[in-house]
C-alpha positions as CSV (number, residue, x, y, z in Angstrom):
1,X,-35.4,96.4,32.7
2,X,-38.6,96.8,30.8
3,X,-39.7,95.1,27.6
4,X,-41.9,97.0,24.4
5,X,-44.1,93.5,24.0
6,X,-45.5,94.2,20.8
7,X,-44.0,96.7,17.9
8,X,-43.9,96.8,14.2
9,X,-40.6,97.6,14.1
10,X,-40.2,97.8,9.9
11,X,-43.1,100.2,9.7
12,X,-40.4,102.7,10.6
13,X,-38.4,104.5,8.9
14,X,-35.0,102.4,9.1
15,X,-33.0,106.1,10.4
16,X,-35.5,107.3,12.6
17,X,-35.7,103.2,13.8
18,X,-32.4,102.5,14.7
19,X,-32.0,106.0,16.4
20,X,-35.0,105.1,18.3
21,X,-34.0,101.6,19.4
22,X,-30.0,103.0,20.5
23,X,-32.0,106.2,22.3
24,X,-34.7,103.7,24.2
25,X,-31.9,101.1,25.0
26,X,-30.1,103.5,27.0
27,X,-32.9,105.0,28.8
28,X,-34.1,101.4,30.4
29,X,-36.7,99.8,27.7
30,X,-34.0,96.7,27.1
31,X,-35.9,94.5,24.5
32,X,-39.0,94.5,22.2
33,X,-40.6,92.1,20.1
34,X,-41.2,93.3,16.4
35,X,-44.1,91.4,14.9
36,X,-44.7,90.7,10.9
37,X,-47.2,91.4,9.2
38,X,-46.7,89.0,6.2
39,X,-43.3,87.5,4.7
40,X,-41.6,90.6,3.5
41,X,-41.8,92.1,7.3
42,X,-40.2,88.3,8.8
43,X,-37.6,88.8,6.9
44,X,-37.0,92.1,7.8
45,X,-37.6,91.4,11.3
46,X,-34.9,88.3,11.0
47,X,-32.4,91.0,9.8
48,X,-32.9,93.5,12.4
49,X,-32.9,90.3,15.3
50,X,-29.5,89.9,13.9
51,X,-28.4,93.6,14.1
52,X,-29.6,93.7,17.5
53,X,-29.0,90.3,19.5
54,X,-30.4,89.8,22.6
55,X,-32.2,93.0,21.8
56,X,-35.2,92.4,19.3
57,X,-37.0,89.2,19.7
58,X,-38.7,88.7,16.1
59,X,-41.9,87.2,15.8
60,X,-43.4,85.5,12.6
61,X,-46.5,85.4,10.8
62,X,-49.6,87.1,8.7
63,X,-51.6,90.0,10.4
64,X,-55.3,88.9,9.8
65,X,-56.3,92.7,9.0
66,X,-55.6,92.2,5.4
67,X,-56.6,89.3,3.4
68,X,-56.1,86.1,4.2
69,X,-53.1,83.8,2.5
70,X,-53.5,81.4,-0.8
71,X,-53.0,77.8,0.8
72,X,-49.6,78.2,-1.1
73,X,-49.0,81.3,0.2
74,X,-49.5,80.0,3.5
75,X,-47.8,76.7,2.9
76,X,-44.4,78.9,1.8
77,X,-44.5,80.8,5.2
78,X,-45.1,78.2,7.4
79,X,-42.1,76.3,5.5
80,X,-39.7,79.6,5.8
81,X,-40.5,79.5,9.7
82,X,-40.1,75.7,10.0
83,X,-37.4,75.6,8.0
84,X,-35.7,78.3,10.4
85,X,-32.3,76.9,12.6
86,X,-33.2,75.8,15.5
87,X,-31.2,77.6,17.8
88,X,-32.9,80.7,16.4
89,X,-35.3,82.6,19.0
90,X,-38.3,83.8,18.1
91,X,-42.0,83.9,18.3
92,X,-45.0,83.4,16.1
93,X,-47.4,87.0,15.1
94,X,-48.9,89.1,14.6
95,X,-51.7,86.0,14.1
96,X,-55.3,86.3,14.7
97,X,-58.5,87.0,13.3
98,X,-60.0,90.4,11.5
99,X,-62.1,91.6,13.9
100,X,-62.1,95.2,12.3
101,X,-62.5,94.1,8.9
102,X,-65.4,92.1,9.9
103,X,-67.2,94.6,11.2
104,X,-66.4,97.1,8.5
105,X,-68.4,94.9,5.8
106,X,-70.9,94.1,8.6
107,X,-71.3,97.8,9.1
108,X,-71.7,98.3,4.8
109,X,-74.2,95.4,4.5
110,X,-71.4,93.0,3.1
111,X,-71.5,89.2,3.3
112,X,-68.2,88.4,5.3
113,X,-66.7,84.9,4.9
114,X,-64.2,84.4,8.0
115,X,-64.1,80.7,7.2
116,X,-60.2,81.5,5.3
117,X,-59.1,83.6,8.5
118,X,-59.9,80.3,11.4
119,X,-58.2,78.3,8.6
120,X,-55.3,80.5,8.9
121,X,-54.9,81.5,12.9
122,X,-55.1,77.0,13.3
123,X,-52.3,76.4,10.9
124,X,-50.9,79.1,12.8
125,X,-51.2,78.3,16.1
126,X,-50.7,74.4,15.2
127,X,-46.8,75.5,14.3
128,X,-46.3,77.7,17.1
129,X,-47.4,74.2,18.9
130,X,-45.0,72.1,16.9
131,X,-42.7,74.1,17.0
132,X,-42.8,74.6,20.9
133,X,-42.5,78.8,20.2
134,X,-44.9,81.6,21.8
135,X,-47.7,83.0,19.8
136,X,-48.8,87.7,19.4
137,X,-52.1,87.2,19.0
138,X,-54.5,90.3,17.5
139,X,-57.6,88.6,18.6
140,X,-60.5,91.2,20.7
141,X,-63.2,90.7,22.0
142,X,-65.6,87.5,21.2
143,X,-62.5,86.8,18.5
144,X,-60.6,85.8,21.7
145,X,-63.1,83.3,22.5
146,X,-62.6,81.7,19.1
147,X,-58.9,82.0,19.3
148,X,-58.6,80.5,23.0
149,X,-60.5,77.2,21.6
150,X,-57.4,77.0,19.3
151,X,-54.9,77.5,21.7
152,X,-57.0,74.9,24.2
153,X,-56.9,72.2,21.0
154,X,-53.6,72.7,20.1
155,X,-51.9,73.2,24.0
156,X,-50.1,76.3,23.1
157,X,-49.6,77.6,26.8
158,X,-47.0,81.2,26.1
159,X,-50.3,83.1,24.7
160,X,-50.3,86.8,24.5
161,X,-53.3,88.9,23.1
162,X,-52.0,92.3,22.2
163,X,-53.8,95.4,22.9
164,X,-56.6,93.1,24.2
165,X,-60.4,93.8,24.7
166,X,-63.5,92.0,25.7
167,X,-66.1,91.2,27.6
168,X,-65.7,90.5,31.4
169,X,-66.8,86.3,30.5
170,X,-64.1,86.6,27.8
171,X,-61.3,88.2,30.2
172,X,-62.5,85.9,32.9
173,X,-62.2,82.5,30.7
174,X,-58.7,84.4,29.6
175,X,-57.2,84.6,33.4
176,X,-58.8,81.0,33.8
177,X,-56.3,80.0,30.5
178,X,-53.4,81.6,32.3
179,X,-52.9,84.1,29.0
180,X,-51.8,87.1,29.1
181,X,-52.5,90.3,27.6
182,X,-50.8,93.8,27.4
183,X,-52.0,97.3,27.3
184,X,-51.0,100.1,25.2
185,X,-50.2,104.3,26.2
186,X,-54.1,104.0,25.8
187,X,-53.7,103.5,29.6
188,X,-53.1,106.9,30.2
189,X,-56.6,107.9,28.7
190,X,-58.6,105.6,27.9
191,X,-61.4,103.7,30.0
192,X,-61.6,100.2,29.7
193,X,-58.0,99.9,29.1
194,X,-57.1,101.9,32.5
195,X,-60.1,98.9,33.9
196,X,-58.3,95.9,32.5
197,X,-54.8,97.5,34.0
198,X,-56.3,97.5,37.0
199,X,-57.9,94.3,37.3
200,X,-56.4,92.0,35.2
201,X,-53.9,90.0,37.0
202,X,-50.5,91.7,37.5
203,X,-48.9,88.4,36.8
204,X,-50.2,88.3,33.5
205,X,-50.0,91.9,32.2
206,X,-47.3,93.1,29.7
207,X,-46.6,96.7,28.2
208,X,-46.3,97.5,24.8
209,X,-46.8,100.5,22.0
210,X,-48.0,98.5,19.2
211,X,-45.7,101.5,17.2
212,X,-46.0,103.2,14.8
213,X,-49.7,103.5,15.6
214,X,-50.5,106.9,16.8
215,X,-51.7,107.5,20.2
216,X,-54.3,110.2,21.3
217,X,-54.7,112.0,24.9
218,X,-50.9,112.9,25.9
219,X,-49.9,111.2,23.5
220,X,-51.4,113.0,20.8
221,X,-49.0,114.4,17.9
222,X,-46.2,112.4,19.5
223,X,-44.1,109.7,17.3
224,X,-44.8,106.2,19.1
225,X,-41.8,105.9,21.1
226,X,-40.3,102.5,22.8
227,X,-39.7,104.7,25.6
228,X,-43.8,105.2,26.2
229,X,-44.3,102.1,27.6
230,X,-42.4,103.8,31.1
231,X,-45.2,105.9,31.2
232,X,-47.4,103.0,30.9
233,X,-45.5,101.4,33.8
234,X,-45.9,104.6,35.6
235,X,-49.7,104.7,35.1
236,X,-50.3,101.1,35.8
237,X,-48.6,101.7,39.7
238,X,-50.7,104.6,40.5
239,X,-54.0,102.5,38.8
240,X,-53.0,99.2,41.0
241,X,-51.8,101.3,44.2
242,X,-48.2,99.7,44.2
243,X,-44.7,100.4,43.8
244,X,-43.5,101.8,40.3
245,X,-40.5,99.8,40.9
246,X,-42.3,96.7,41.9
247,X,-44.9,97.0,39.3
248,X,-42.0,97.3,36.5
249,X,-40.5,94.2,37.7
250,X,-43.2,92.2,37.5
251,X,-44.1,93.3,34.0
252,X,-40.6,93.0,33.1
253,X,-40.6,88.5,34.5
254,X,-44.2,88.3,32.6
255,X,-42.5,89.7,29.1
256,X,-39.5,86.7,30.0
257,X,-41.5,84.0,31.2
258,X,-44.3,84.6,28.4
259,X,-41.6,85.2,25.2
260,X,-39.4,82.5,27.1
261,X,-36.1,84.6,27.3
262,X,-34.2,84.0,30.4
263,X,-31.7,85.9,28.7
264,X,-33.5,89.2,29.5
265,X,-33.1,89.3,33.0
């Protein structure tokens, strides 16, 4: 069994989706988690959680690559989560902090507040704490730093930092926190991802496709597919000089203990 960590699954056309998810089911990718990007997407992730129990694992929250939340926007999402039954699995993200519209208006000469985004990744990562749940996190590299002070305040231990980048202090104080991170078909090409693959502790790394995003190298003119993250797997064994078998295993317990579903064994 293998896991798709991180996917935007209602970015996707809902034919081409739902063809994709019965096709990758039967060829040994057995769950994924579908992040939100804001509350339009949670709901929409709910619904497809239900179509597909056991299946999709929906996870909860604003992506920080757009602007931030109104306090009462924010106060009416955290409520819909909270107010969610609790026998009801899921996860908190995408959450984090805009590292790429930061440097964008760094880049133009324009004054960037980031003050709203930290206000919004703690009252984030605050529920996920109170409400005992994991937490996607789009946080790279010296964002992690700020984001791993959060988690560290708050105690919120099932961390993972999607498609994760940073400096070797950064991924060190990571491995020291016990977070994990996953890599993306940007393993099969690309530098420091094929490094962090490699080096990162085994028993912390998870797959995923972050789809629809397009992917270059191989990959290039392909439809992000559940199904690439056995190629990841693949890469990752010759990389770390193990067993493709063993390798997939372990990423497969990581994705369970880290999203705390049992269930997918």
């Amino acid at each position: 069994m293998l896991f798709d960590a991180h996917i935007h699954l209602h970015q996707y056309e809902p034919a081409e989706r739902d063809d994709m998810l019965r096709t990758s089911f039967a060829s040994g990718v057995h769950g994924v988690v579908a992040v939100s990007m804001d509350l339009a997407s949670c709901e929409e992730n709910r619904r497809l959680a239900k179509r597909f129990p056991g299946r999709v694992l929906p996870a909860y929250g604003h992506h920080p690559e757009q602007p931030p939340l109104t306090e009462a926007e924010l106060a009416r999402m955290c409520g819909w989560i909270s107010g969610l039954p609790r026998e009801e699995t899921f996860a908190i993200g995408e959450v984090g902090l805009p590292y790429f519209l930061r440097k964008e208006a760094e880049a133009a000469g324009i004054a960037f507040d980031s003050a709203p985004y930290l206000r919004q990744l703690e009252t984030f990562v605050r529920l996920a704490a109170e409400l005992g749940r994991p937490i996607a996190l789009h946080a790279v590299h010296e964002d992690a730093d700020a984001a791993m002070d959060l988690l560290e305040r708050y105690g919120v231990r099932n961390a993972h930092f999607h498609w994760f980048k940073g400096s070797p202090s950064t991924v060190e104080r990571m491995v020291r926190g016990g977070h994990f991170i996953s890599v993306t078909p940007e393993v099969l090409y690309e530098d420091e991802t094929r490094h962090l693959a490699r080096t990162y502790p085994l028993e912390l790394l998870l797959v995923e496709t972050d789809g629809p995003w397009p992917f270059e190298g191989p990959c290039a003119g392909r439809r992000t597919d559940l199904r690439m993250v056995l190629d990841s797997v693949r890469e990752i064994a010759v990389l770390r000089g193990l067993g493709e078998a063993a390798v997939r295993d372990a990423i497969a317990a990581n994705t369970r203990r880290c999203y705390g579903r049992p269930e997918w064994g």
